[in-house]
NUFIMI-275987 format. One line per field, with one value per residue (C-alpha): x, y, z; residue in one letter. Coordinates in nm, 2 decimals. Example, Ala and Ser with C-alpha at 12.3 -4.5 7.8 and 13.67 -1.06 7.14 Angstrom:
2
c1: (1.23 1.37)
c2: (-0.45 -0.11)
c3: (0.78 0.71)
aa: (A S)
! end
This chain:
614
c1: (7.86 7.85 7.60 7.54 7.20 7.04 7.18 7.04 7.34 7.49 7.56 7.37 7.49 7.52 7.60 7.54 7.49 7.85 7.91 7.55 7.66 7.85 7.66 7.88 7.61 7.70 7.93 7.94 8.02 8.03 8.03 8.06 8.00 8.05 8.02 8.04 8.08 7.93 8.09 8.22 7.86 7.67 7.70 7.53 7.56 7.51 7.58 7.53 7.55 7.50 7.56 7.47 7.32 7.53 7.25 6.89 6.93 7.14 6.86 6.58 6.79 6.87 6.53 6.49 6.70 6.64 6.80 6.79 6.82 6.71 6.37 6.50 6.82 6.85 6.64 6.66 6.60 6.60 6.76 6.78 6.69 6.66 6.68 6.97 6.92 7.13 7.01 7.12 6.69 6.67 6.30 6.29 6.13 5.80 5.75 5.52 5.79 6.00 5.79 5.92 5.86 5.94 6.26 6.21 6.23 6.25 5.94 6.13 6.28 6.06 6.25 6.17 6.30 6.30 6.51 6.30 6.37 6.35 6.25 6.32 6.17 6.31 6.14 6.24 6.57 6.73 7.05 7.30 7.09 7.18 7.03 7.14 7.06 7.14 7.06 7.13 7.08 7.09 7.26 7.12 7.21 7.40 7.40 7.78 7.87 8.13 8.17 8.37 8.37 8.48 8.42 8.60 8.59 8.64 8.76 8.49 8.33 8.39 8.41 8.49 8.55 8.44 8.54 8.46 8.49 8.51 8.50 8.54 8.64 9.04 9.02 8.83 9.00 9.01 9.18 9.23 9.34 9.35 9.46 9.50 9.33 9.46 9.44 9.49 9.39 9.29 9.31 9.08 8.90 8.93 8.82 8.98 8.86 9.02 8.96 8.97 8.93 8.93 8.86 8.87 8.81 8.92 8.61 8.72 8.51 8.45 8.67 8.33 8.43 8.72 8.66 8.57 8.66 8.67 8.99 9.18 9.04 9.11 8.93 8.94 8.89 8.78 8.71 8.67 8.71 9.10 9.11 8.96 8.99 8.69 8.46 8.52 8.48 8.14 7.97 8.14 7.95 7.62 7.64 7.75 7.44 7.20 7.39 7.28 7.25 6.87 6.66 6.48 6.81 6.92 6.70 6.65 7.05 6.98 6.64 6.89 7.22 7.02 7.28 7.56 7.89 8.11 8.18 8.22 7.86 7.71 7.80 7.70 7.36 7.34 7.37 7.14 6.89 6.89 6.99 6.69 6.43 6.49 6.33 6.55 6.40 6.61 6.62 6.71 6.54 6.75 6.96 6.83 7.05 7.36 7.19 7.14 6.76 6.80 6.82 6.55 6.33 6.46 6.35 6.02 5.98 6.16 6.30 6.56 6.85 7.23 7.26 7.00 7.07 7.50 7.37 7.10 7.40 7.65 7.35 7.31 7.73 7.76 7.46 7.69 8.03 8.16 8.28 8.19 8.32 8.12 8.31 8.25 8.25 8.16 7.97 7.73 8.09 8.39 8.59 8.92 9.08 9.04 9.12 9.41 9.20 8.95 8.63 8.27 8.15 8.02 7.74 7.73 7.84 7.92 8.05 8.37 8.47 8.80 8.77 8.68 8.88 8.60 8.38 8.01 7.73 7.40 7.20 7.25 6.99 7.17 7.55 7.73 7.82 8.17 8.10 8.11 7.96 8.20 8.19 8.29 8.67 8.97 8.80 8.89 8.70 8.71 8.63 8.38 8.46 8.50 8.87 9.01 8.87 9.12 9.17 9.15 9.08 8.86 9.02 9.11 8.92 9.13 9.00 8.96 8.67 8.44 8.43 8.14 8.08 7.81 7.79 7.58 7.46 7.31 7.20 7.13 6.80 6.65 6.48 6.81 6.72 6.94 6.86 6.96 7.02 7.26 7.37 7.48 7.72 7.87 8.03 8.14 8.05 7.94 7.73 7.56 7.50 7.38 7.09 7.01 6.94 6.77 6.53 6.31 6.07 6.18 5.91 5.88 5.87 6.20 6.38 6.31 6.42 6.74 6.79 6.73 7.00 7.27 7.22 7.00 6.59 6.43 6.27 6.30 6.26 6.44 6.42 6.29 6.50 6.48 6.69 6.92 7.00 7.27 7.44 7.81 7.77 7.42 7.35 7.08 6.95 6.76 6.64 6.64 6.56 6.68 6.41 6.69 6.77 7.09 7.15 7.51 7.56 7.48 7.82 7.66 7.85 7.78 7.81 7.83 7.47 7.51 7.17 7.03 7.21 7.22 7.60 7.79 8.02 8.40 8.62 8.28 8.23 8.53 8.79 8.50 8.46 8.83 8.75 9.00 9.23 9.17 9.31 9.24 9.21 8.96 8.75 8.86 8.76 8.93 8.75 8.73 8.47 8.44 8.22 8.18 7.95 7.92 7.71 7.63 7.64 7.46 7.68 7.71 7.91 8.24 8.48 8.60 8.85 8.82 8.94 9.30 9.33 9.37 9.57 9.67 9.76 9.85 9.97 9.64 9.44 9.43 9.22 9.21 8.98 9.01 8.79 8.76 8.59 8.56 8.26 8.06 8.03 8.21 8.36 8.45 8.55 8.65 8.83 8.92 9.10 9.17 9.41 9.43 9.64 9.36 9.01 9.19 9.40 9.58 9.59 9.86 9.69 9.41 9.62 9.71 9.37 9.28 9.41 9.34 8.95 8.93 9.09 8.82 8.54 8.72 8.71 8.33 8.27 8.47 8.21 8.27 8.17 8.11 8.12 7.99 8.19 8.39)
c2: (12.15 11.79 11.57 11.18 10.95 10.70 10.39 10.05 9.88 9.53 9.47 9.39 9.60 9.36 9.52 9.91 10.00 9.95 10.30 10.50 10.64 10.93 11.16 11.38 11.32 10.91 10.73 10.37 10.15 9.84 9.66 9.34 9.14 8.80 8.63 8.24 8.12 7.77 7.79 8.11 8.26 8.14 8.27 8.36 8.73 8.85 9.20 9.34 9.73 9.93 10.31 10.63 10.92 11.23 11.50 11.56 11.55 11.26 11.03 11.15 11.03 10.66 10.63 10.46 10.21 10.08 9.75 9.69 9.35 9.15 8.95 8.74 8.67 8.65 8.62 8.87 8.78 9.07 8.85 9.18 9.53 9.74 10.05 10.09 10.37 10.60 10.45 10.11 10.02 9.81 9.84 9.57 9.68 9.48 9.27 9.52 9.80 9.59 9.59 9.57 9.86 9.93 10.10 10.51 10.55 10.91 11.01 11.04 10.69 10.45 10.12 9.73 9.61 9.31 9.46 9.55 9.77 9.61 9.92 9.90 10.16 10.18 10.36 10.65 10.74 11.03 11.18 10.91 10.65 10.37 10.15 9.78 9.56 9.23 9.10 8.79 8.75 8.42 8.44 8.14 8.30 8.59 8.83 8.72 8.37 8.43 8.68 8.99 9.33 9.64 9.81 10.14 10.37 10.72 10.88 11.11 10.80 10.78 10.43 10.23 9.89 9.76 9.37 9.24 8.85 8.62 8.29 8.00 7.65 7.59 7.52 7.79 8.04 8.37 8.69 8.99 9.32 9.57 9.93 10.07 9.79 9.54 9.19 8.84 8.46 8.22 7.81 7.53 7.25 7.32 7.66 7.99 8.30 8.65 8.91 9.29 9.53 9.94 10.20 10.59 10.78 11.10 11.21 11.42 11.65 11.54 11.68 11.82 11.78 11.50 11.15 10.86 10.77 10.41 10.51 10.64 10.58 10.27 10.03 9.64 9.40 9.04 8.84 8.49 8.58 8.53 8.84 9.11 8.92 8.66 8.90 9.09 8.73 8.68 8.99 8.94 8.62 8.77 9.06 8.89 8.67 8.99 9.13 8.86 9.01 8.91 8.94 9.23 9.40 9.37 9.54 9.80 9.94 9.85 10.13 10.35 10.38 10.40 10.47 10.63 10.46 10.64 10.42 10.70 10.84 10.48 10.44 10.80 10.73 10.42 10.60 10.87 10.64 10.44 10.78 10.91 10.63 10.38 10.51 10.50 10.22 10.04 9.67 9.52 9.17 8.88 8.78 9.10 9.27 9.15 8.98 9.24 9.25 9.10 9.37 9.23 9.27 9.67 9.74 9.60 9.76 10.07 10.10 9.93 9.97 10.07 9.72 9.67 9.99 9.88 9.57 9.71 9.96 9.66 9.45 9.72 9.83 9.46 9.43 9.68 9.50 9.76 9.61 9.71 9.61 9.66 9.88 9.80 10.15 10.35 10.67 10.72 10.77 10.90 10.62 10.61 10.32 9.96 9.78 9.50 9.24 9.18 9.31 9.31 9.68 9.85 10.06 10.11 10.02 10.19 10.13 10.12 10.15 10.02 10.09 10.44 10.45 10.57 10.54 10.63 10.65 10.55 10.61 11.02 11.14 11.50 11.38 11.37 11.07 11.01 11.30 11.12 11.30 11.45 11.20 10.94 11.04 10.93 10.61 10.28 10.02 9.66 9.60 9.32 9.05 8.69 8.57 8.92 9.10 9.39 9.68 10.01 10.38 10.62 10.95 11.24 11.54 11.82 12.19 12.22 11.93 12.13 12.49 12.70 13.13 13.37 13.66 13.98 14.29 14.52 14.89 15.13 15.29 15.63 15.49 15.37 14.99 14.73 14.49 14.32 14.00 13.68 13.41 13.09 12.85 12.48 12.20 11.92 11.79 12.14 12.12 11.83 12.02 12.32 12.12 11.95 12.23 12.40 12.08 12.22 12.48 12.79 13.02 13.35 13.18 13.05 13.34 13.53 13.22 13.26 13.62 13.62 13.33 13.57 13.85 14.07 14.06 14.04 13.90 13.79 13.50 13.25 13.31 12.91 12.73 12.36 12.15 11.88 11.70 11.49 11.80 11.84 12.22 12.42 12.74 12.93 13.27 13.47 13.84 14.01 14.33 14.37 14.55 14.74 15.11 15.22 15.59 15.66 16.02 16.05 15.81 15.47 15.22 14.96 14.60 14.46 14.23 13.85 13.85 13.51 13.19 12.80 12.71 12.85 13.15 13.09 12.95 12.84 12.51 12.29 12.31 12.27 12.48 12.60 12.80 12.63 12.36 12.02 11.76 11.46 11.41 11.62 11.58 11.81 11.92 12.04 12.26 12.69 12.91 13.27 13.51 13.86 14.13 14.43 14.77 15.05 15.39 15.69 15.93 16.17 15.92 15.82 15.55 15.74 15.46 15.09 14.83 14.69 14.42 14.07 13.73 13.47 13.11 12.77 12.44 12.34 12.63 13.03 13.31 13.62 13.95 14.28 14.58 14.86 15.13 15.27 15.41 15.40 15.05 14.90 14.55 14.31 13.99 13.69 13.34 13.05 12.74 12.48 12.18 11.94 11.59 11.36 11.39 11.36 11.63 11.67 11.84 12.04 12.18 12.28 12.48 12.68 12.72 12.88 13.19 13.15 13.14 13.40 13.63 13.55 13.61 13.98 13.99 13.96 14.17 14.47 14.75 15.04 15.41 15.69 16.06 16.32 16.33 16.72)
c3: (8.30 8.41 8.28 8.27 8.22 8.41 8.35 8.48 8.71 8.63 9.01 9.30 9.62 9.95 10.25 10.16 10.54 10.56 10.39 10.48 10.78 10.66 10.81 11.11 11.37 11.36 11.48 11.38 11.72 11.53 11.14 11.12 10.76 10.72 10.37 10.36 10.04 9.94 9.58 9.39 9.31 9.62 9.97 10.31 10.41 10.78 10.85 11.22 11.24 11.57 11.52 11.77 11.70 11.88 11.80 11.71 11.32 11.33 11.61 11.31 11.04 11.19 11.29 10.98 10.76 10.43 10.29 9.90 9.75 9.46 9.51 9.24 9.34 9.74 10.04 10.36 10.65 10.93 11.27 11.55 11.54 11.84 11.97 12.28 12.46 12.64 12.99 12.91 12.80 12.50 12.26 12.00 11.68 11.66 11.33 11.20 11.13 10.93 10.57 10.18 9.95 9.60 9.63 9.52 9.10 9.00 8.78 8.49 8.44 8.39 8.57 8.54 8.85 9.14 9.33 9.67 9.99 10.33 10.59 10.94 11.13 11.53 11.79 12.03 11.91 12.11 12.09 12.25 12.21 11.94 11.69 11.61 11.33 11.20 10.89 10.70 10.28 10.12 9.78 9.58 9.23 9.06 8.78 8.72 8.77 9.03 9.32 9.31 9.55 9.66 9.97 10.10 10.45 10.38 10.65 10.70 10.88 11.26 11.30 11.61 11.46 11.08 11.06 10.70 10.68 10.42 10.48 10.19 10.07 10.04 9.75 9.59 9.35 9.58 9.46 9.77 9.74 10.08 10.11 10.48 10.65 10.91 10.74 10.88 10.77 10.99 10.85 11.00 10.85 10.51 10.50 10.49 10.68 10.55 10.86 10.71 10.98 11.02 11.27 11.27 11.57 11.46 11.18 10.88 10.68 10.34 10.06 9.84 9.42 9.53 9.29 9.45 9.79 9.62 9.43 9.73 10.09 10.28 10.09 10.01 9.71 9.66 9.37 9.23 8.89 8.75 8.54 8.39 8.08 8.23 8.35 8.00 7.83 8.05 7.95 7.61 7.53 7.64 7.43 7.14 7.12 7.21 6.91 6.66 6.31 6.24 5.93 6.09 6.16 5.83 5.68 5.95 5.91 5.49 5.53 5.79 5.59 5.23 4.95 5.20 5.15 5.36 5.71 5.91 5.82 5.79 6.18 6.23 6.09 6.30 6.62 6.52 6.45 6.79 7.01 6.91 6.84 7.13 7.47 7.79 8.04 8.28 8.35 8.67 8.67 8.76 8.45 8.27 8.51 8.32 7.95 7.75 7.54 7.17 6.91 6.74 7.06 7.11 6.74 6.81 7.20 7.09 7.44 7.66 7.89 7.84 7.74 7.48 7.34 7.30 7.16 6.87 6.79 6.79 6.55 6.33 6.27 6.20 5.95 5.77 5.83 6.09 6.42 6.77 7.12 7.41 7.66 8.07 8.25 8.61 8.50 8.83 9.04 8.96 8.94 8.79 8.92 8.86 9.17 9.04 9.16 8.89 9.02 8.79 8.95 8.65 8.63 8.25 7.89 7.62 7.24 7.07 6.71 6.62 6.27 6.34 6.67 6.83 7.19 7.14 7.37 7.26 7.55 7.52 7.35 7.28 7.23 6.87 6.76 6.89 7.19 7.54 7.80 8.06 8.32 8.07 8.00 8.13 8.28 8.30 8.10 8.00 7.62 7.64 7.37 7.40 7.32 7.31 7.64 7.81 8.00 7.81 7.88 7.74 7.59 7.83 7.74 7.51 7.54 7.19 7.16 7.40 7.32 7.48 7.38 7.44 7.27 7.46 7.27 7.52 7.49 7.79 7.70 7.79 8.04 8.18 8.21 7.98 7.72 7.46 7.32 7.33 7.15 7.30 7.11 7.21 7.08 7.20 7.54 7.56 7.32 7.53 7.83 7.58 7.41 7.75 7.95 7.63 7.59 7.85 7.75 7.72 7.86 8.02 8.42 8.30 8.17 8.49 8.70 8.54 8.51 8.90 8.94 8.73 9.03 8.76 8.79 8.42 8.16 7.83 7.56 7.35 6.97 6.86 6.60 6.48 6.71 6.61 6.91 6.77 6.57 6.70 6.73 6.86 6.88 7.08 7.07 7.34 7.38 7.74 7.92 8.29 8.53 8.74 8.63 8.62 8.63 8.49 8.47 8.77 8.88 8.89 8.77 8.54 8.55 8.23 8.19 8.13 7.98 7.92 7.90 8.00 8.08 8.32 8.29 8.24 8.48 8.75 8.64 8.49 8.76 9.05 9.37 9.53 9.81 9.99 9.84 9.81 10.05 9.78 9.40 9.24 8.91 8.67 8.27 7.96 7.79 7.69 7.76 7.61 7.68 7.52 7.60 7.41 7.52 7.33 7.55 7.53 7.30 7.55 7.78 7.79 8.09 8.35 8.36 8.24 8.45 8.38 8.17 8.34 8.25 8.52 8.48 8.65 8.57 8.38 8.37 8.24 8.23 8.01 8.02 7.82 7.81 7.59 7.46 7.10 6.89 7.15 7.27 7.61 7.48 7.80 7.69 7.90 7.83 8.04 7.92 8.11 7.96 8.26 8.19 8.28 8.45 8.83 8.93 9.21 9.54 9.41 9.16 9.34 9.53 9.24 9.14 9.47 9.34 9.02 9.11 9.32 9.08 8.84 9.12 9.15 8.78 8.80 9.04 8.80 8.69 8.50 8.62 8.33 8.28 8.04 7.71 7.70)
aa: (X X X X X X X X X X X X X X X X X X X X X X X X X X X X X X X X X X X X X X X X X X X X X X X X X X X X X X X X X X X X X X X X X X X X X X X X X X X X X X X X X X X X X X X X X X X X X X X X X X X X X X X X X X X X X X X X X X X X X X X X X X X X X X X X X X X X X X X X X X X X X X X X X X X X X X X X X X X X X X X X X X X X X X X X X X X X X X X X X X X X X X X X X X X X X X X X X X X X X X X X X X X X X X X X X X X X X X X X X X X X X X X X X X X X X X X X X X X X X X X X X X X X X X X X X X X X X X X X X X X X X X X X X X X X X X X X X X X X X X X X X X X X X X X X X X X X X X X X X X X X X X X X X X X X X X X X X X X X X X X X X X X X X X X X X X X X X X X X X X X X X X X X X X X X X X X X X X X X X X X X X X X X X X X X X X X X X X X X X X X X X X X X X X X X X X X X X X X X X X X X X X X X X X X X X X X X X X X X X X X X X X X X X X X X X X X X X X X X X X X X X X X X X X X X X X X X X X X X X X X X X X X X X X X X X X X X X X X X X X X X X X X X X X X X X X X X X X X X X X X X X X X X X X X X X X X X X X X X X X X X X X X X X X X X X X X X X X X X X X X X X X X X X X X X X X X X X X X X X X X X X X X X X X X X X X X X X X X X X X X X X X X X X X X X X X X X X X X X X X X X X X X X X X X X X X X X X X)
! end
C-alpha cells in the first residue's frame, strides 16, 4: 500500500560508512570523522573505520566496501585499508583492489549522474578478523553554498567508540544540535573543534516498520546556514529563474488550458499534462544536483528530474496567473522531524498551490491532481520562495480520502471448484497504488502468481478497460476460477475465495506488521478498506452455523465482519478503518493493535461448514 518514485537527491552523502554497519554480525571498533572547514562550503573529510566481523556472513559481507562521492564536486583519496586479522597479521590491500565504478542504477531509471563509487576490496577476512580504512575527500565545491548535516546511531549498531569532529574558523557562523551524545569544545589558535562521541555495547534488534532512526536515535546536527528560511531562500532563487515564464511556455499552458476558465481545472490540466508527458530521468551532475532544468528546456527534452518537473509545473500555473511554491521534502525515509538546526537534507520537491490550498506531485505518473502518495503526508517541508521561505507540513492523511473495496461473486459449480469474478475500486492514494500495480500486464502467468500468493492455486484474467492514470477513482475488473475442489456435503468447509485482486486485504497493510509491539514510532495510514464476497450455494445446501459476527477497535483503528446467509448466497463482508492523528504513531498504540491484528488474522482464518437443506 505504500508507494513513492525515484527521485534524484539534492545532497551529496559524506561519510555513509558511519551508518553501513548495521548488520548484527559487526561490531564497529572504531569511527572517527573529522571535517575541517576552510570556509562554510569547503572542507577536508577523513574518515577512519575499523569494524570486525563475529561470523561467516558478516567476514563475506565486509569483504568489500564501497564509497560514493561526487566526481564533480570532491576528490577521494583512499590513505589505509587493511585487513587485521585475528592473530594480530596485518595484509594491506594492494592498489589494484581499490578501483571506481559507476555506482548501481536500477534498469528502470534512467540516471545522469557524476557521482562515482570507490570499491575497496580486502583479502582473507575470517570471522574475528577486522578490516580498517581511512579515507580522506576534498570538498572544493557544493550543491548548497554552505554546509549543513545530520548523522544518527541507531542502536541496533554495536559500536565501541564513534568520534565525529568538526573543526573550523572562530569566526565562522556554526549552528549544532546533539541528542544522546557526549559533546565537548576545545579552543586554540583561532579555531574551534566540536568533539561528538557515542558508543553502544549492548546491540539491539531493529524495530522493523519504526520511522526513521534519524528522527529519534542518538543523532547530531550541524549547519552553517542561519535558518531554514536561507536554505528555503537558496533553493527559492534557483527555482524561480528555472521557472521563467518563456514564450514557449506561454503558449504551451495557452494550447493546454484551451477555453477552461475554471482555476481549479486550469491547474488540474496543467499537472495532467506534465504527469503524463515529461519522462522521469534523474540528474545528479554538480549544480544540476540542486538547479533545477529551465522549463523551456523540459518542454523541449520531455524529461527531467523532481526539479525540472516542479519548475515546468511552476512555468506553466504562472503563464496562467496561478502561483506555485516549491515545497522541500524527505520521501525516500520516513522522516518526520526537522532537526532545529537548519539542515539542507532533502531528497525531493514537490508543489504547492496557495490559491487552491493544495500540494501536488508531478513526478507520479498515476496520482490525481492534489493526491500525494502515502509517504508524503504529515512531513515536514520548507516552501522554497525567495523573501517568504518557511516551515510547513503537508496534510495528515484522513480515511475518507483513500477508500479501497473489492467486490467477489463466486459460485461453487458441479464440479465443486469456485469461480467467479471481482471488482476492484480505489480512490485516493489508493487509487495510486491501484493503477500502479495494475500498469503491468495483466496476463495469465500473472493471475496464477497471485492466486498462489492469496493461499488459493488458479487462474483467471482481467476484463481490459481504458485507463486514466490521473482519474481520482479506478476501477478494475477480473474473472477467476480456483483449481482446488471443495466437496461440501460431504462436511468440508468453505473458505470464502478472495479471487483476484492487487491491494491488500483490510487491516494487512496500513497499520504495518504487529506481531509483537513496537518499541519506537511507527509509520502509520488513514485509510478504509472493504471487502465483500458473495457465493452462491448449491440449493440443496444450507450453514450448519455461520461464524459470529465480529467488531473490535483501538485508539486509531477498527474492524468490522458480518456473515449471512439468505436466498442462497453466503455474504461475508469485512471493513477496517483506521483514523490515526498523524503519519507516526506511537508505541502505545502499537500495543493496542497487537490484538487488534491478530483478531483479524483469526477472522481470516473463519470458514463455513454446510449441510443438506431438510
Amino acid at each position: 500500500m505504500r508507494g513513492s518514485f525515484l527521485t534524484a537527491f539534492l545532497v551529496v552523502a559524506l561519510g555513509a560508512a558511519s551508518v553501513q554497519a548495521q548488520d548484527s554480525g559487526f561490531t564497529t571498533l572504531r569511527d572517527r570523522a573529522t571535517f575541517v572547514f576552510e570556509n562554510e562550503q569547503r572542507l577536508v573529510f577523513t574518515q577512519e573505520i575499523e569494524r570486525k566481523a563475529h561470523d561467516v556472513q558478516a567476514a563475506r559481507a565486509g569483504g568489500r566496501v564501497d564509497l560514493t562521492y561526487s566526481a564533480g564536486q570532491q576528490n577521494m583519496e583512499i590513505l589505509e585499508a587493511a585487513t587485521l586479522k585475528a592473530d594480530g597479521t596485518v595484509t594491506r590491500v594492494s592498489p589494484d583492489k581499490i578501483f571506481d565504478v559507476a555506482p548501481s542504477i536500477a534498469r528502470e531509471t534512467a540516471m545522469y549522474t557524476d557521482h562515482r563509487t570507490r570499491s575497496i576490496v580486502f583479502a582473507d577476512v575470517e570471522p574475528g578478523d577486522s578490516i580498517r580504512y581511512v579515507y580522506r575527500t576534498v570538498v572544493h565545491d557544493g550543491a548548497w553554498p554552505k554546509y549543513s548535516r545530520t548523522v544518527a546511531w541507531p542502536d541496533s549498531l554495536r559500536s565501541k567508540l564513534a568520534e565525529w569532529v568538526f573543526d573550523h574558523p572562530e569566526g565562522m557562523p556554526f549552528q549544532v544540535e546533539q541528542h544522546g551524545l557526549s559533546y565537548r569544545e576545545e579552543r586554540a589558535g583561532g579555531r574551534i573543534r566540536r568533539v561528538f562521541s557515542w558508543s553502544n555495547d549492548k546491540r539491539i534488534e531493529p524495530d522493523g516498520g519504526s520511522t526513521s532512526f534519524v528522527d529519534w536515535a542518538s543523532r547530531l546536527s550541524v549547519s552553517t546556514f542561519a535558518s531554514y528560511a536561507e536554505i528555503g531562500d537558496t533553493y527559492g532563487r534557483l527555482h524561480a529563474t528555472a521557472a521563467a515564464v518563456t514564450p514557449d511556455v506561454q503558449a504551451l499552458a495557452d494550447e493546454i488550458v484551451g477555453s477552461t476558465a475554471d482555476r481549479r481545472t486550469q491547474a488540474r490540466l496543467l499537472y495532467e499534462w506534465v504527469a503524463q508527458k515529461v519522462r522521469y530521468v534523474a540528474v545528479q551532475i554538480g549544480s544540476g544536483q540542486l538547479t533545477p532544468t529551465p522549463a523551456g528546456e523540459t518542454i523541449r527534452n520531455r524529461y527531467g528530474d523532481c526539479k525540472a518537473h516542479v519548475a515546468l509545473l511552476a512555468a506553466l500555473l504562472a503563464a496562467k496567473g496561478i502561483a506555485s511554491e516549491p515545497a522541500l521534502i524527505n520521501i525516500a525515509s520516513a522522516r518526520y522531524v526537522l532537526p532545529q538546526t537548519p539542515v539542507a537534507e532533502f531528497d525531493h520537491v514537490i508543489l504547492y498551490l496557495p490559491e487552491l490550498a493544495t500540494y501536488v506531485e508531478p513526478t507520479s505518473h498515476f496520482a490525481a491532481f492534489g493526491v500525494l502518495p502515502w509517504g508524503h503526508h504529515d512531513k515536514p517541508v520548507v516552501h522554497a520562495v525567495e523573501g517568504k521561505s518557511r516551515v510547513a507540513r503537508t496534510p495528515r492523511l484522513r480515511a475518507e480520502d483513500n477508500v479501497a473495496e473489492i467486490k467477489v461473486e463466486a459460485m461453487i459449480g458441479a464440479d465443486g471448484r469456485i469461480s467467479g469474478s471481482t471488482q476492484e475500486s480505489a480512490r485516493g492514494a489508493m487509487a495510486t497504488d491501484l493503477k500502479a500495480r495494475s500498469a503491468v500486464e495483466l496476463n495469465g502467468t500473472r493471475a496464477v502468481a497471485q492466486m498462489r500468493s492469496f493461499g488459493t492455486p488458479g487462474g483467471g484474467s482481467w476484463v481490459k478497460a481504458a485507463r486514466q492514470d490521473q482519474a481520482p477513482e479506478f476501477t478494475i475488473k477480473a474473472e477467476f476460477k480456483q483449481n482446488d475442489e471443495v466437496d461440501l456435503a460431504a462436511g468440508e468447509a468453505l473458505a470464502p475465495p478472495p479471487g483476484l485482486r492487487f491491494l491488500s486485504r483490510p487491516g494487512l497493510s496500513l497499520m504495518g506488521t504487529h506481531d509483537v509491539a513496537h518499541r519506537r514510532p511507527f509509520i502509520c495510514y488513514a485509510g478504509r478498506q472493504i471487502e465483500v464476497i458473495e457465493v452462491t450455494m448449491p440449493t440443496d445446501l444450507r450453514p450448519m452455523r455461520l461464524p459470529a459476527n465480529r467488531s473490535w477497535t483501538t485508539s486509531i483503528a477498527e474492524y468490522k465482519a458480518t456473515y449471512a446467509f439468505e436466498g442462497g448466497k453466503l455474504r461475508v463482508r469485512r471493513e477496517f478503518v483506521a483514523r490515526p492523528d498523524g503519519q507516526a504513531c506511537t508505541p502505545e498504540q502499537s500495543r493496542e493493535l497487537v490484538g487488534l491484528l491478530s483478531n483479524i488474522r483469526r477472522d481470516y482464518r473463519s470458514v463455513v461448514v454446510f449441510d443438506k437443506a431438510l
